[in-house]
N, C-alpha and C positions, 0 to 999 in steps of 0.2 A: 554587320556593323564592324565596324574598322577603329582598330582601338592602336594608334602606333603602326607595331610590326603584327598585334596579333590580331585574330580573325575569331571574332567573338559572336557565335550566332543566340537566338533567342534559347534556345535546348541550355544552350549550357548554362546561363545564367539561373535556368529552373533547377539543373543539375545541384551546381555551388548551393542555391538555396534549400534543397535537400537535403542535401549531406549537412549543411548546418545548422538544421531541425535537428535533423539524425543526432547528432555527436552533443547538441544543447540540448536534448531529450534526458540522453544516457549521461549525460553530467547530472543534471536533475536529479536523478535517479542515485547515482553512486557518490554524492557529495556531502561529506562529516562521514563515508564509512570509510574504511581500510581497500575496499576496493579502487578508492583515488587514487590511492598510492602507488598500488600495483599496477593499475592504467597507465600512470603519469613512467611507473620505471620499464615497462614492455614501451612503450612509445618512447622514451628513450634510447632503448638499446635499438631499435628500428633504426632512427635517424642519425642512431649511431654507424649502422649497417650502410646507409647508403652514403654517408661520405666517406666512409673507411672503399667502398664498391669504384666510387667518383673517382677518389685517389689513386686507385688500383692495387691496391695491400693486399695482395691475394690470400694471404694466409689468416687475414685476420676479418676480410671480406666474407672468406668462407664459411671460415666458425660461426659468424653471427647469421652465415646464411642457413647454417642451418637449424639455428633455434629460431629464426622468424619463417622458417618453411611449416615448423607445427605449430607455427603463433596461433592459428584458427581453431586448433584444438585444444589447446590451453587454452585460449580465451574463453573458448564455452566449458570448458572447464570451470577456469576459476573465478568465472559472471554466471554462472550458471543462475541464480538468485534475481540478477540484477537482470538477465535478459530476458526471464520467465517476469518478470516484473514489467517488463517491455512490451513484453507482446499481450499483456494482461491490456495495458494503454493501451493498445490501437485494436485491440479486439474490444472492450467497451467502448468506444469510439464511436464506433460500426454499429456494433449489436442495441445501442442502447437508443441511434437516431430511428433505426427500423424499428425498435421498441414501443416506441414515443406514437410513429404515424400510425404503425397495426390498432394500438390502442385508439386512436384519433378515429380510426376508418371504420372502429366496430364500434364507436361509443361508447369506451369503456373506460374514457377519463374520467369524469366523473366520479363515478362508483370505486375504481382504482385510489380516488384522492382523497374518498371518505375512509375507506380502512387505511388508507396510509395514515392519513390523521390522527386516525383510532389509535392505533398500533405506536406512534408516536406520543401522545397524549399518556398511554399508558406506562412506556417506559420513564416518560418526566414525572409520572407522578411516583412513580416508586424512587428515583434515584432523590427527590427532593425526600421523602421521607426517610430513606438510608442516609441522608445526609445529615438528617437532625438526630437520626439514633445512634451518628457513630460511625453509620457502616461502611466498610469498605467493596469495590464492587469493581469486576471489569465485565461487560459487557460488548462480545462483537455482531455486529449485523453487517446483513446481507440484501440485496435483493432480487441478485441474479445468480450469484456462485451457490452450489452444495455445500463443498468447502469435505467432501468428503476425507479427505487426509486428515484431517482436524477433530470431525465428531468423533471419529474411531479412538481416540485416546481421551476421549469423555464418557459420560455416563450420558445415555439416551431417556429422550424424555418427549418428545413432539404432541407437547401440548400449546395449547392456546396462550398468546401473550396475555397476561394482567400483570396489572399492578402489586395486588396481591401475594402474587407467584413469583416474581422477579425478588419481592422484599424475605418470601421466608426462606430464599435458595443461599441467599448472601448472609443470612441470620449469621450471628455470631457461633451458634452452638448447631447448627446443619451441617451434617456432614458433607454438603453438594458445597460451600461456599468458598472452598479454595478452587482457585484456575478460575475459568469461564464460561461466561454465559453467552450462547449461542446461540443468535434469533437470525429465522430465514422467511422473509416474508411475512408470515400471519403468524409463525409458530417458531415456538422456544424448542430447540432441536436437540441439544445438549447441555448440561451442567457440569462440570469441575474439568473442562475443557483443557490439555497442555497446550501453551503458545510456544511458535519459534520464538527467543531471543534478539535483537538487535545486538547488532555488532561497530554500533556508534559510539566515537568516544567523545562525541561534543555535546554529551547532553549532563543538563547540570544535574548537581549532588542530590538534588531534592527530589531526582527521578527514582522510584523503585521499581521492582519485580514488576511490578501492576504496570507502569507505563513503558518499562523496556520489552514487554511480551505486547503491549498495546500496538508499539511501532513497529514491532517484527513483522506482527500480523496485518498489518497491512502493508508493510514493503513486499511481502509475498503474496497477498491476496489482496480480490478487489472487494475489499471492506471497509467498514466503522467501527472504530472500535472506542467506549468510550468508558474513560475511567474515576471513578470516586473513592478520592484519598483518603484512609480510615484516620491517618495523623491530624490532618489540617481540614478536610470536607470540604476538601478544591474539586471542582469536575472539571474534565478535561477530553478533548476532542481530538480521537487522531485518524486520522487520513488520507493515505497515499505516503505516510511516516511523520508527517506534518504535524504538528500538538499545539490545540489552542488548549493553553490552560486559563482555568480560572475563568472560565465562561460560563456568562448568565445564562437562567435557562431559555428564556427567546431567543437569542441568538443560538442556542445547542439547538430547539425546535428548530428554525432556519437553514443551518447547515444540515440538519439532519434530512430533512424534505427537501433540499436540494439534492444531498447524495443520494435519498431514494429514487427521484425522478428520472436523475438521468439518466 
């Protein structure tokens, strides 16, 4: 295809359309943290690099050439979160379509969508009762990661989800009800769980502890994490760092058995 003077075959067009996935992905991903910043001023001093190069400014060409020669190490350096957050995406991507058809091939949806029910069914019916008694509660799930880094700085517990179970951990006078609750599939894995922190500065005043470890924990892992406010007995849904607050519980059952499925 003949564009002018340039010579535009079919490749490249899929090319550009990659790379502008690529770069609208990893926007996704690092936009309201501090890492924009640090993107937007490394890509500056780059574009800085190559007209200073253009011009032929040898001495000021070279300096920047050689802080953009370890740009690749710094960069996984100081993304290091955000690109592990990356690859977290296009590894459940993959894992989660082969997921889907293994189960299809063996028959196993079905039986798979009654415990997932269950298992849901269970956690709404405790977070609605925490909600009339007061309580406060962060709960994260799972249904493909261990999340091993995570249980280790909780108390172990791998018992069976209930209702029951979930409401006497977040009790006000339980020792287990500070940090979090840890559900992997069928079973409550950990209690008083420490979360990484988010490092967003655009979330409003009415966010606490509870919903700034909510979004950490899922900007680093491929989790749910969901939170009931002990002030106001708002619940709220975070997801890939996303927060729907103040969601009803049908709609939480819905997102929820979406995140489980896919």
């Amino acid at each position: 295809m003949d564009l002018f003077f340039l010579n535009i075959r079919w490749l490249d067009i899929v090319d550009i359309l990659l790379v502008a996935w690529i770069l609208y992905k990893l926007y996704d991903l690092i936009k309201g943290s501090a890492a924009l910043n640090i993107f937007l001023g490394i890509a500056s001093i780059y574009l800085f690099y190559l007209i200073t190069d253009a011009l032929k400014m040898k001495m000021l060409s070279k300096l920047l050439g050689q802080f953009t020669g370890v740009g690749v190490i710094a960069l996984i350096i100081v993304f290091q979160q955000e690109l592990r957050r990356f690859l977290i995406l296009i590894g459940k991507t993959g894992f989660s379509t082969q997921k889907q058809w293994l189960r299809r091939m063996l028959g196993l949806e079905g039986t798979e969508s009654k415990r997932l029910n269950l298992k849901i069914d269970e956690i709404l019916s405790a977070t609605l009762r925490m909600q009339k008694d007061k309580l406060g509660a962060l709960i994260v799930m799972s249904e493909n990661q261990e999340l091993k880094p995570l249980i280790t700085s909780g108390i172990k517990l791998n018992a069976d989800v209930s209702d029951e179970l979930i409401e006497s951990i977040f009790f006000k006078n339980s020792p287990l009800h500070d940090g979090a609750l840890v559900i992997i599939k069928s079973k409550i894995v950990a209690a008083k769980v420490i979360l990484p922190l988010t490092d967003r500065q655009d979330l409003p005043l009415t966010f606490g502890l509870r919903h700034r470890a909510a979004i950490g924990v899922t900007e680093n892992f491929d989790v749910a994490a969901l939170v009931l406010s002990e002030q106001n007995g708002k619940i709220s849904l975070v997801i890939k760092g996303e927060v729907e607050h103040d969601i009803s519980p049908e709609k939480l059952k819905k997102r929820l058995r979406e995140f489980m499925t896919k």
